[in-house]
Each structure stands twice: as structure tokens, then as C-alpha cells.
C-alpha positions in Angstrom: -21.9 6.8 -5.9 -21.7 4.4 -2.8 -23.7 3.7 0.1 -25.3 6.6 1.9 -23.9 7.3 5.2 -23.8 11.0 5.4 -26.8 11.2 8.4 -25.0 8.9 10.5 -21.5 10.1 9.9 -19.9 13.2 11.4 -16.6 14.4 10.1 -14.1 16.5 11.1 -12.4 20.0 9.2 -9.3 19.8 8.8 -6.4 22.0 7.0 -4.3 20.3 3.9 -1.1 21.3 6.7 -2.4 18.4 9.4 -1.4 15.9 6.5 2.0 16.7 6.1 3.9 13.9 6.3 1.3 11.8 5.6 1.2 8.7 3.5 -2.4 8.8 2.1 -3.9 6.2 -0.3 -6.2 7.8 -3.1 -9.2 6.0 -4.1 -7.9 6.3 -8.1 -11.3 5.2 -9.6 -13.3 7.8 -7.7 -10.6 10.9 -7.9 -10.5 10.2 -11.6 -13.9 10.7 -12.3 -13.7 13.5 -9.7 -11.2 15.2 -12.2 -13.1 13.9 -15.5 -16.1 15.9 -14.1 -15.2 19.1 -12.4 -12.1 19.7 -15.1 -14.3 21.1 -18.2 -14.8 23.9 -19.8 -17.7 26.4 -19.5 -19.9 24.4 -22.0 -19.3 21.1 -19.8 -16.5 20.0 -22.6 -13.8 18.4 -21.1 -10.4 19.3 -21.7 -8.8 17.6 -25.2 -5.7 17.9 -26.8 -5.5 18.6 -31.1 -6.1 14.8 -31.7 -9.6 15.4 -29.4 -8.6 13.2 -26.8 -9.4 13.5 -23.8 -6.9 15.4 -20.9 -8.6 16.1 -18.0 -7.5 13.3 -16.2 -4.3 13.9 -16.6 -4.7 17.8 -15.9 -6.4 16.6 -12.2 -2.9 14.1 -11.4 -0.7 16.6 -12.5 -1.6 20.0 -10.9 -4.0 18.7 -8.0 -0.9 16.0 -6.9 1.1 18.5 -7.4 -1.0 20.7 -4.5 -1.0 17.6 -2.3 2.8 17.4 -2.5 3.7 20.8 -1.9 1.9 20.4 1.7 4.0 17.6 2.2 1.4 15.1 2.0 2.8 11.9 0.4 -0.5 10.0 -1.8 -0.5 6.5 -3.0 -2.9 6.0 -5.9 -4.8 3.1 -5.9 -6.7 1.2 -8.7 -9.3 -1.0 -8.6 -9.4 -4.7 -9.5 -11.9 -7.0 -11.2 -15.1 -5.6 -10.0 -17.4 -8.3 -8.2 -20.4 -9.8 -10.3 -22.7 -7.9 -8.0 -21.8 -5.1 -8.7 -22.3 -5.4 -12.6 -25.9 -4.4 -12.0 -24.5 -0.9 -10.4 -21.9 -0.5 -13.3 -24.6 -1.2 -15.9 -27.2 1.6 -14.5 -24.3 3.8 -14.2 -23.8 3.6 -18.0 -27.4 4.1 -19.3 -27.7 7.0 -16.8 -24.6 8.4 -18.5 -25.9 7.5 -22.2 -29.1 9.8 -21.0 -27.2 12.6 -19.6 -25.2 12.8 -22.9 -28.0 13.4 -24.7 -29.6 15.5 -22.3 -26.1 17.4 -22.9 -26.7 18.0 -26.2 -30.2 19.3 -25.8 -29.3 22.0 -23.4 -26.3 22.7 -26.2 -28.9 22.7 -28.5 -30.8 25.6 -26.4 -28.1 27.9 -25.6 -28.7 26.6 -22.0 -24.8 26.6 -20.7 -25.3 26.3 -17.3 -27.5 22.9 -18.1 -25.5 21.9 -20.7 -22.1 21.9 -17.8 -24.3 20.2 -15.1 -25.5 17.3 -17.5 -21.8 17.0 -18.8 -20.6 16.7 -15.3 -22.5 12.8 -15.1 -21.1 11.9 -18.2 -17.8 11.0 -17.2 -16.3 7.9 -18.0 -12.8 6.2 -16.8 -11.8 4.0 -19.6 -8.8 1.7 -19.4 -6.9 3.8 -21.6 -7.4 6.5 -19.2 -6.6 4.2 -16.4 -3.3 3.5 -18.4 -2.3 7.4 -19.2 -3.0 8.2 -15.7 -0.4 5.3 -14.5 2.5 6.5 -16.9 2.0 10.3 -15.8 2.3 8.6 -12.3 5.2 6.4 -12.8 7.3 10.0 -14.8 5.7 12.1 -11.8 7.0 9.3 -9.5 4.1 8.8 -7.7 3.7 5.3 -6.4 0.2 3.4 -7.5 -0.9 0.3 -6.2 -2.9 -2.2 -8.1 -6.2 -3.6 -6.4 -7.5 -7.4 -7.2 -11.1 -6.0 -6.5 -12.4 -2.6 -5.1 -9.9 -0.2 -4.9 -11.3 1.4 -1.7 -11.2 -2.6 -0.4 -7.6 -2.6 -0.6 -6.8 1.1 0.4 -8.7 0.0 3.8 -6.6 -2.7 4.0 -3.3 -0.9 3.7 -4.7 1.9 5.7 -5.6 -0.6 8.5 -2.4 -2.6 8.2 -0.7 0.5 9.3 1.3 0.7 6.2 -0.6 4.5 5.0 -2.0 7.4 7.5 -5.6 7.6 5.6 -7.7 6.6 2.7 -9.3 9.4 0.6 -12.2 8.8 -1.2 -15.7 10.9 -1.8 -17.7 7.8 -0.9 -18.6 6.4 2.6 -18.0 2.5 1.4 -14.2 2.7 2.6 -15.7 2.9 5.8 -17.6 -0.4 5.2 -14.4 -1.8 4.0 -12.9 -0.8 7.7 -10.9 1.9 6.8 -9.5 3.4 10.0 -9.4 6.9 8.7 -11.3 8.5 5.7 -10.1 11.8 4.2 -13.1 13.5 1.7 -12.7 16.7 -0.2 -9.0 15.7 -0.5 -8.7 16.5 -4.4 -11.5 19.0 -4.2 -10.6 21.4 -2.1 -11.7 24.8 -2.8 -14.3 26.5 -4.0 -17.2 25.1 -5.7 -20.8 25.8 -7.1 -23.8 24.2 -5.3 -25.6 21.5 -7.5 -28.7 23.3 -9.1 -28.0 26.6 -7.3 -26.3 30.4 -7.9 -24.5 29.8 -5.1 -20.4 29.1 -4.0 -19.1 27.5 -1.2 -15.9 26.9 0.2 -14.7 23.2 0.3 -12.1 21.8 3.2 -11.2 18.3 3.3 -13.0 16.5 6.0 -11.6 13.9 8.3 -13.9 10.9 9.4 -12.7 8.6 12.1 -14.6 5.1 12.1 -13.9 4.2 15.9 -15.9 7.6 16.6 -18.4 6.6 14.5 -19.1 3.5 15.4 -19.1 4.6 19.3 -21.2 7.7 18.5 -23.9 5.2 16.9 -22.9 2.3 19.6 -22.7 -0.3 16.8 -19.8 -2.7 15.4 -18.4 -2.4 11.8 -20.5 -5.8 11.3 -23.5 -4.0 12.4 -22.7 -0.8 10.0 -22.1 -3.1 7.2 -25.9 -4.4 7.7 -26.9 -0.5 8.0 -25.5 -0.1 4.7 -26.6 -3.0 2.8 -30.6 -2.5 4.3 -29.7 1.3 2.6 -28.3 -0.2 -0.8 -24.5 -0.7 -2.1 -23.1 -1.1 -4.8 -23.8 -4.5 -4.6 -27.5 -4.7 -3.4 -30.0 -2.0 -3.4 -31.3 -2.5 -0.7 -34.9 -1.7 1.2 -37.0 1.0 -0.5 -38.4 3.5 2.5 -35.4 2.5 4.7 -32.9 5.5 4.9 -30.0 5.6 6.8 -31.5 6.5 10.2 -34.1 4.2 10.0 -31.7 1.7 9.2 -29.6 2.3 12.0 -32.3 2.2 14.5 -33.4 -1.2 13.0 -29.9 -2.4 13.1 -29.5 -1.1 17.1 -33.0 -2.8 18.0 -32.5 -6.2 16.3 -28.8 -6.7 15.5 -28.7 -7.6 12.6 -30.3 -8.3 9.3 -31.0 -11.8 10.2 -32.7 -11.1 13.2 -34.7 -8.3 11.0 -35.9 -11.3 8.5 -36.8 -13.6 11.5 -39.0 -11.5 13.3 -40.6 -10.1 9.6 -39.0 -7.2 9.9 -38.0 -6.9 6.3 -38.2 -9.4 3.6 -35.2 -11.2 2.9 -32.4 -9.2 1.1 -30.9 -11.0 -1.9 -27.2 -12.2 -1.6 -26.9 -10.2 1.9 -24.5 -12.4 2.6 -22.7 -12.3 -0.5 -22.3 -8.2 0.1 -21.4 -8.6 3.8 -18.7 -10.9 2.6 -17.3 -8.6 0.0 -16.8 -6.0 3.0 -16.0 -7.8 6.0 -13.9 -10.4 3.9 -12.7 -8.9 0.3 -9.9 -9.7 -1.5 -7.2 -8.2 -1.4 -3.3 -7.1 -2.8 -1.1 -8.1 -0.2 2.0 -7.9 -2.5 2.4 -4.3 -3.2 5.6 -2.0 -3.0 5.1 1.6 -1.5 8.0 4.0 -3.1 8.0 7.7 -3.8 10.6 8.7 -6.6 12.4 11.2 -8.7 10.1 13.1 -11.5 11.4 12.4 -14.8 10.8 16.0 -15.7 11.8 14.9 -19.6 9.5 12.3 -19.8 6.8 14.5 -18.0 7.1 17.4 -20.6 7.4 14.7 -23.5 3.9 13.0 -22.6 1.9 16.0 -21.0 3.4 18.8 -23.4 4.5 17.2 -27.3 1.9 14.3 -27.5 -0.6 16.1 -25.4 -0.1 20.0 -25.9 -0.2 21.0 -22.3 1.3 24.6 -21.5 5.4 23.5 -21.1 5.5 26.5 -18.5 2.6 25.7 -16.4 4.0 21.9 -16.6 7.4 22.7 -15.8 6.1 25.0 -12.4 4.0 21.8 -11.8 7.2 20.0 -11.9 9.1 22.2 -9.5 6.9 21.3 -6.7 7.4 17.7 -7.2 11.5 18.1 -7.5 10.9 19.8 -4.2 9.1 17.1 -2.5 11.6 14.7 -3.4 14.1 16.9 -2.1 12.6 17.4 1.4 11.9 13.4 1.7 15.1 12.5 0.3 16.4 14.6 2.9 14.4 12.7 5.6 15.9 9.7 4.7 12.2 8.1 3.7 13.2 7.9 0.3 14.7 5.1 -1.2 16.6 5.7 -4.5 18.5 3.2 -6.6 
């Protein structure tokens, strides 16, 4: 879910062409359940293989890399850590709104009501750490480099992103921003069309590019100052100030600089662990030791995991596959590759 920037933050349209070349770094966590929740079938049942486990995961690395690839653009997965004890509150919500929209799933089942039953399924998805481990081995035969995060996955995708060592982060929430990503990429995954929450109606979805410099100069604040925006809107760490949106919380921010200065002139009541949260953004912890390195698919081990334990179409696999042979080819080419 993440903090709520969208008011505040203007984006950019951009084509899937501008990337190519591009070394972006995929919030894993976030694309996952992306994939877990948009990949179902009409009834809102996920894709399964004979044993009934689970594949929509793996359909979502395999076809939509696969689309990222044949632009050119060259992703990075990356998965998150530990998460912080703060955020245990947010994970625990998470799960008992899931547990209700299950059974609020069934209900509509129950009914007849299809288009119900597929919007209720949609917030039942879960990334499990068997999923996280079948999405890693598809990566590693796709050869697809991952990189492991000690904490929050968009925490360390900021940091490679500002390090210089990746183009952009992609990610559907706004908290890479408060991590200090330089560049943000949404829709990335997602691209195409798409049905309106609640409503008959289809629209078209580009990937957006969000610049943080502009923001913070459109909104003449720091990244210090938009971290206090977004903890006085709520995190995944705090939840912040009921009644306090995120112009509001802007405006209070520009007038008093900063939620100190807020509590001191009673403003707002104190925020519990505010400084706890603004040190998870402005200081987190982070993977410095990770190895960035594209690779050739093992189409055999590919067609062995997706197609004979999981019973994906060999044909539609093995197109899937061509696009990654021929990303390999053209990078090879380039001389970025670097092959044992």
C-alpha cells in the first residue's frame, strides 16, 4: 500500500522505448503481488498448475520480463529483507484484511456475482516464501539478476538507484521516493489496459516517470521535509494524523518545518516513534555487497520448471524464451555482458 503521495506528485508519460538500455531495479515484493492479483482467471482464481499450486507468479516474471526485455530494458529484481518491527502492525492489518476479503470471495462465489467475486480475489494475494523462492530459481534459469535486500526492498533499490549503479527504481508505491530514489518508474509491469476499480470502464495504462528533484522543487521542500509529509500522512511504519491528507500535510510541513516544530507550537500531538520512521527512510539499512549480472537463459531448465513440474504451454514458454536469447544476444554484443 505505502504512503499517499499521489496529490503532491506529478509524473511524467513515458513509452517502454525511452528505457532501452536501461538498468532498472524492480521492487520484487510489490510486482509480485502485482502479478498474484491481476494474473487470475475470470472468477478471481489464480492461475494453478494440476498439483493446485499456485503459478501466477511465475506467469507475471516470465512473460511480463520477457516484454521488458524485448524493449531493451535490462531489470534487476530486488527482494526485501527483514521487515522493521514497525512495520509488523502494517503486515498484521494487511493479513486480516486479506482473511476478510477471502471470505467475502466466497460469498460473491456463492451468489453467482463474478465480477465481485474477481475484485475481492484481487486483495487476497499473498507472497509466501515459497513463492519468493520459485520466483528466484525462474530468475536465476531466465538469467535475470536479483538482489537480496537486508530490509525494505524499495530501501535498497533507492540506494543502488542513487549510487548510480541502476537508471531507475520501479515500484507502484510512492515510499521509494521517501527512501531517496532519484527516479521512480510506476506502471512498469502493468502496462496496458486495465478495468477501473468498481467501474464498467477500461483505460489505457503507460508507465509513468517521477523525478524526485522536480518534486521536491515543485513543492519547495527537502527529502527530510517530504519524509515528515509522509509520516504526518501514515507509512508503513506509523499511521499517522487522522484529518491530515497529503496537502494539508504539505502546507503544515512548508509553514513549520518540520514535525517537531508542529508538536512545539501544538500543532499536532506527538507522533509515536517519528523518529524511529524518519530513521528507517533517511538512514535504512542497506546491501552494499551485491553483484549486478545479466546472463544466458537456461532454456532446458526454463522448460523443465515452468513446463513438466508446472504444466505451462512448452510453446508459449519457448516464444517467451526467444526474446530473452535475443536480449542476451544484443547485450552480449555490446560488450555489457559478462560471461564465464
Amino acid at each position: 500500500m505505502g504512503v499517499d503521495l499521489k496529490p503532491i506528485v506529478k509524473g511524467r508519460k513515458i513509452n517502454l522505448n525511452e528505457l532501452n538500455g536501461k538498468i532498472i531495479a524492480i521492487d520484487a515484493y510489490n510486482t509480485l503481488h502485482q502479478f498474484l492479483s491481476i494474473i487470475r482467471q475470470r472468477d478471481g482464481t489464480p492461475l494453478k498448475d494440476s498439483m493446485g499450486r499456485i503459478t501466477s507468479h511465475l506467469s507475471g516474471i516470465l512473460y511480463r520480463t520477457a516484454n521488458l526485455v524485448e524493449y531493451g530494458i535490462k531489470p534487476v529484481y530486488v527482494f526485501d529483507g527483514k521487515p522493521h518491527p514497525l512495520k509488523l502492525k502494517t503486515l498484521e492489518k494487511r493479513k486480516e484484511l486479506k482473511e476478510i476479503a477471502e471470505k467475502e470471495w466466497i460469498s460473491a462465489l456463492e451468489r453467482g456475482d463474478m465480477e465481485e467475486a474477481l475484485k475481492k480475489a484481487k486483495r487476497t494475494s499473498r507472497v509466501d516464501a515459497e513463492k519468493v523462492e520459485e520466483s528466484k530459481k525462474l530468475l536465476n534459469a531466465l538469467g535475470i539478476p536479483y538482489v537480496d535486500a537486508k530490509g525494505e526492498g524499495e530501501a535498497q533499490a533507492a540506494f543502488m538507484n542513487a549510487r548510480g549503479d541502476v537508471d531507475a527504481v520501479a515500484s507502484q508505491d510512492f515510499d521509494s521516493l521517501l527512501f531517496g530514489t532519484p527516479v521512480l518508474i510506476k506502471n512498469l509491469a502493468i502496462t496496458g489496459r486495465r478495468k477501473l476499480p468498481d467501474k464498467q470502464v477500461w483505460i489505457e495504462v503507460s508507465p509513468e516517470e517521477i523525478e524526485l528533484a522536480r518534486i521536491l522543487e515543485e513543492n519547495e521542500i527537502t527529502l527530510e521535509e517530504l519524509v515528515d509529509v509522509g509520516i504526518l500522512i501514515g507509512t508503513d511504519f506509523n499511521e499517522g494524523i487522522k484529518g491530515i491528507g497529503p496537502k494539508k500535510a504539505i502546507n503544515l510541513i512548508k509553514k513549520y518545518g518540520s514535525i517537531d516544530n508542529l508538536i512545539k507550537n501544538g500543532k499536532i500531538e506527538k507522533i509515536e516513534n517519528y523518529e524511529e520512521v524518519r530513521k528507517i527512510f533517511l538512514q535504512p539499512e542497506v546491501n552494499k555487497d551485491y553483484e549486478i549480472k545479466w546472463d544466458e537463459v537456461d532454456e532446458k531448465e526454463v522448460i523443465d520448471f515452468l513446463c513438466n513440474e508446472h504444466q505451462f504451454s512448452e510453446n508459449r514458454v519457448k516464444n517467451a524464451i526467444e526474446k530473452y536469447k535475443k536480449f542476451a544476444k544484443i547485450f552480449r554484443q555490446r560488450s555489457l555482458f559478462d560471461f564465464k
